[in-house]
N, C-alpha and C positions, 0 to 999 in steps of 0.2 A: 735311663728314661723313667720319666715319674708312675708310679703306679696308674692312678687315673688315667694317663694318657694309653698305658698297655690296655687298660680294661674297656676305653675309647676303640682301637685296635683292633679288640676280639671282637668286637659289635659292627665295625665296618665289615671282618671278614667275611664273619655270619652272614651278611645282607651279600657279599659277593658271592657266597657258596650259594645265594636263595637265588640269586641272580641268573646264575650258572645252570644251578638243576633247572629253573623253569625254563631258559633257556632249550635244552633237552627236552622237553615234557613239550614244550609248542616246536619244535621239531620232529616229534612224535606225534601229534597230533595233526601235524600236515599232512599225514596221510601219505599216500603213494606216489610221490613226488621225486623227479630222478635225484641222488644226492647231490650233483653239481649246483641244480636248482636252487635247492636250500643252501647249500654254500656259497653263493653267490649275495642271496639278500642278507646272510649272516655276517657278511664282511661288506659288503657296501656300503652298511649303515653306519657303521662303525668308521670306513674311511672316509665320508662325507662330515660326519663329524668330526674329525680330527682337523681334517684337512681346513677347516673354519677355523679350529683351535690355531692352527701353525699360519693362517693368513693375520692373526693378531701379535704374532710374536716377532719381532725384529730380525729375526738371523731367517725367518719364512723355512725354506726347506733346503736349508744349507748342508750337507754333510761333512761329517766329520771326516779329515784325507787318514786315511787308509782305513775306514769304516764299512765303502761300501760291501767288499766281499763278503765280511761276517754279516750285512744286512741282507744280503742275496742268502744266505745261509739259515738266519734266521728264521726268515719268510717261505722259503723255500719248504725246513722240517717243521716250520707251524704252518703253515698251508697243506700238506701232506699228511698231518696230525687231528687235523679239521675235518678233510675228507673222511680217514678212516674214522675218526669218532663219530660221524655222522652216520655214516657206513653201520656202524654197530649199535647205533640205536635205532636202525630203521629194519635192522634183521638181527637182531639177537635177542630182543624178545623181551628187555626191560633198561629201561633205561637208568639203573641204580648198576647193572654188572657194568653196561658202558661207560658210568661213573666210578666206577672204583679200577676199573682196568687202567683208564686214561689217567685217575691220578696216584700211578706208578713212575710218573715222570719225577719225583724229586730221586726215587733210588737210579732211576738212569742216567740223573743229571750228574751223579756220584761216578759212576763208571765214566760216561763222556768228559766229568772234567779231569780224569785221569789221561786221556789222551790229548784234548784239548789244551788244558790248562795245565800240564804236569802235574797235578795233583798226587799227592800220597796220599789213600784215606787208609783210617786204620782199620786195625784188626776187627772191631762191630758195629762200624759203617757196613764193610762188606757183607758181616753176619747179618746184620741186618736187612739187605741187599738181598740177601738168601731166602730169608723169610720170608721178603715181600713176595716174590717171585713165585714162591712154593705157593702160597695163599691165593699168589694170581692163577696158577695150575685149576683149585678147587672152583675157581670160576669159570676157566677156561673149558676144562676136561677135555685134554686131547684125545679127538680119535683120528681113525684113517678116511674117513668121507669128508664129504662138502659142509656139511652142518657143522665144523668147527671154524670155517672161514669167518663169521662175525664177531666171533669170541678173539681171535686171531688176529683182524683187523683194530680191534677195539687195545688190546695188549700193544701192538704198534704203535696208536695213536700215544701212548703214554711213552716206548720209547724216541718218538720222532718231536713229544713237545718237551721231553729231557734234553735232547739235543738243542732245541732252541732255546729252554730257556740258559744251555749252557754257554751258546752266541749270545745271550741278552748279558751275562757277566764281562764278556770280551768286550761287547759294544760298551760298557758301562767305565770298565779300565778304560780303555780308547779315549772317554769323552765324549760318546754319542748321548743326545739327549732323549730321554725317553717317550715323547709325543710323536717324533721322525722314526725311531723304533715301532713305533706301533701305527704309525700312519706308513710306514714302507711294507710293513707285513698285511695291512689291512687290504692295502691298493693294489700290489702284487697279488694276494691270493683272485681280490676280484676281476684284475683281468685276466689270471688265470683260470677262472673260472668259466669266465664268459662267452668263451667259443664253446663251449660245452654247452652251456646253459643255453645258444642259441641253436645247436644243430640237435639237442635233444626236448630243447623246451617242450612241456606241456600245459597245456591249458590249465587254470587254475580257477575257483570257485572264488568266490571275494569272502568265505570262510578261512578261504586256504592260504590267501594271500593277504591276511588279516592275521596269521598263525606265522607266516613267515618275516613280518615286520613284527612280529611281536617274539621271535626269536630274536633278530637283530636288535632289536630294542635290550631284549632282557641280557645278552651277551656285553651292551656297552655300560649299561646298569652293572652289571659284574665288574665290568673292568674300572669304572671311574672308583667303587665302593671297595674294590683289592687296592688302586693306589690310593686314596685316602687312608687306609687298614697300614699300608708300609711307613703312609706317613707319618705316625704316631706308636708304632713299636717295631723293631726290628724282626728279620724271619725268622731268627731264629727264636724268638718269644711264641711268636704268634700263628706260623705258618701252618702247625698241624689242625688248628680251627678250620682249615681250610676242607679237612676231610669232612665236614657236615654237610655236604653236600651230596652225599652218597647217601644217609638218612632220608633227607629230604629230597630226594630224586625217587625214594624207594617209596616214600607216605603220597607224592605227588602221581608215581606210575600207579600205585594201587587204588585209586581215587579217580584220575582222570582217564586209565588207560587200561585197566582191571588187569594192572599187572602183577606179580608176587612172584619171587625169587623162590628159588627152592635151598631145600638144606643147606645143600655145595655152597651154592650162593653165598648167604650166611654165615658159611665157615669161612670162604674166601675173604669177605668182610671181613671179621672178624683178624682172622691174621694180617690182612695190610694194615687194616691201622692201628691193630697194636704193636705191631713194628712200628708205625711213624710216631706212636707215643712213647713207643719206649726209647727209640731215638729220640728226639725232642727231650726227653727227661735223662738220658743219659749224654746229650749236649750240654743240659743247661748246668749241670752235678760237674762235669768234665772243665767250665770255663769259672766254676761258683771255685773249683779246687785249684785252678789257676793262678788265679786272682789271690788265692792265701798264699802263693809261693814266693821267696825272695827273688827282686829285680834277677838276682846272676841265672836261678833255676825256669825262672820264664823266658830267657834266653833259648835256652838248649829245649823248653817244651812249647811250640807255638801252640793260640789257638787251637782247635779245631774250625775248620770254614764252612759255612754256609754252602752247597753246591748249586743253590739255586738265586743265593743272592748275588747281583754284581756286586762289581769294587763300589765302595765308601767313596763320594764326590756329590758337588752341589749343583742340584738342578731345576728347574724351573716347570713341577709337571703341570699339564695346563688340565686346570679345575677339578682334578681330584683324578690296564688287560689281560688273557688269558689262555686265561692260555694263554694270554696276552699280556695281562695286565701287568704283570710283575714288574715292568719296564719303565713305566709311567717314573717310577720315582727308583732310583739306581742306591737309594741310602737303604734297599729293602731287598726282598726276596724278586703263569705262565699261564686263555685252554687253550679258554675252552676257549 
């Protein structure tokens, strides 16, 4: 892929990670609001949108034959993934640790597609795997009371949107198109939501509910500006851009919500994403070494694979999600 277009690429991600963190930050700022509440206008908006997109397209909301279970799948650990990241930015205390926990989901997509996908990853995938984890610990700090459930919650939401995005690869082989992917996940979580949302509802300020369309807004902002980003370089280029969102979660909390991480915090950062950089860099060395080998010796060495991207196939994303996003366009690499 031409340079330009890579550097096209890291500037959509960018705007998906800005996406995403304000996203967070006007979830934060709605106040004391049950989480189903907010989960409910975070994916409504989003499925009402699509769902326009797939009344323009010919095949409407046809599914792919034997697709639906991985989409029952998919929806089911992004809907669960939603909850608990929401969960952990409404009680953990900053919504930059609930951003760096939640985006542990590519090292779990690793493990999951070892079961899912028979995957063999190698020997510093896993290490790195390790890394991430331990750094997610410095966030977490497990103790024995109640006061680590958010930190906890927030750690899940990263392995439950691994798991999906590991269904987003399966739907992707399959043939599933990526707009019914993210209009099946969007629709399903909001009517899973909705008996909640109506037997716990609480009244809302027209601030608060002005904070909760402007979540759902900035979530589908993330997601069209991730698949425009896939559109123009593959994940394994461009994917680790994605952790700038944890920055910018962290300049947005201390600003709008007078939040600041402490050391651990910090450290925690610090260790996940230089495991996702130094994976990313010891991908891109591993396929650059590849690629010098004779046809016979690239036989017996495959690739390394993406554990977040689907299979390679041509598809139709409609106008450019996340947790969602990554679906949109299947020739690329999941929240928020």
């Amino acid at each position: 892929m031409a340079k330009q277009n890579r550097g096209i690429g890291i500037l959509y991600i960018l705007g998906a990670a800005a996406g995403f963190a304000c996203m967070n930050l006007f979830v934060g700022l709605a106040g004391e609001l049950p989480t189903m509440q907010k989960v409910f206008f975070r994916n409504l908006i989003a499925a009402v949108i699509v769902f326009f997109l797939l009344l323009g397209d010919k095949r409407k909301f046809r599914i792919q034959k034997g697709a639906l279970g991985w989409l029952f799948l998919r929806a089911g650990a992004g809907f669960l993934g939603v909850v608990l990241n929401f969960y952990a930015i409404d009680h953990i205390g900053s919504i930059s640790d609930a951003s760096i926990l939640n985006k542990l989901s590519p090292f779990f997509a690793i493990l999951f597609s070892v079961f899912l996908l028979k995957e063999k990853p190698r020997w510093w995938e896993l290490l790195f795997v390790a890394i991430a984890f331990g750094g997610a610990m410095c966030v977490v700090r497990p103790t024995f009371d109640a006061k680590v459930l958010p930190a906890l919650a927030g750690f899940c939401s990263g392995a439950c949107a691994g798991l999906a995005y590991t269904a987003v690869r399966i739907l992707g082989i399959k043939g599933e198109r990526g707009d019914m992917t993210v209009f099946f996940f969007s629709a399903f979580s909001t009517l899973a939501a909705l008996p909640f949302f109506i037997a716990y509802y609480t009244p809302m300020t027209w601030l608060q509910l002005v904070y909760l369309v402007m979540a759902g807004v900035s979530a589908a902002v993330g997601q069209f500006f991730i698949t425009a980003a896939y559109r123009h370089a593959p994940a394994k280029e461009i994917a680790v851009f994605d952790y700038a969102q944890v920055p910018i979660a962290a300049v947005l909390g201390f600003f709008f919500l007078s939040e600041l991480p402490d050391g651990w915090s910090f450290v925690g950062y610090a260790i996940i994403i230089g495991a996702a950089v130094a994976k990313w860099l010891v991908t891109l060395l591993s396929e650059r070494r590849k690629r010098a080998l004779s046809p016979a010796q690239q036989e017996t060495e495959p690739l390394p694979q993406d554990p977040q991207a689907p299979a390679q196939q041509e598809t139709e994303p409609p106008g450019g999600e996340d947790t969602d996003t990554k679906i949109h366009n299947v020739t690329q690499k999941p929240s928020e």
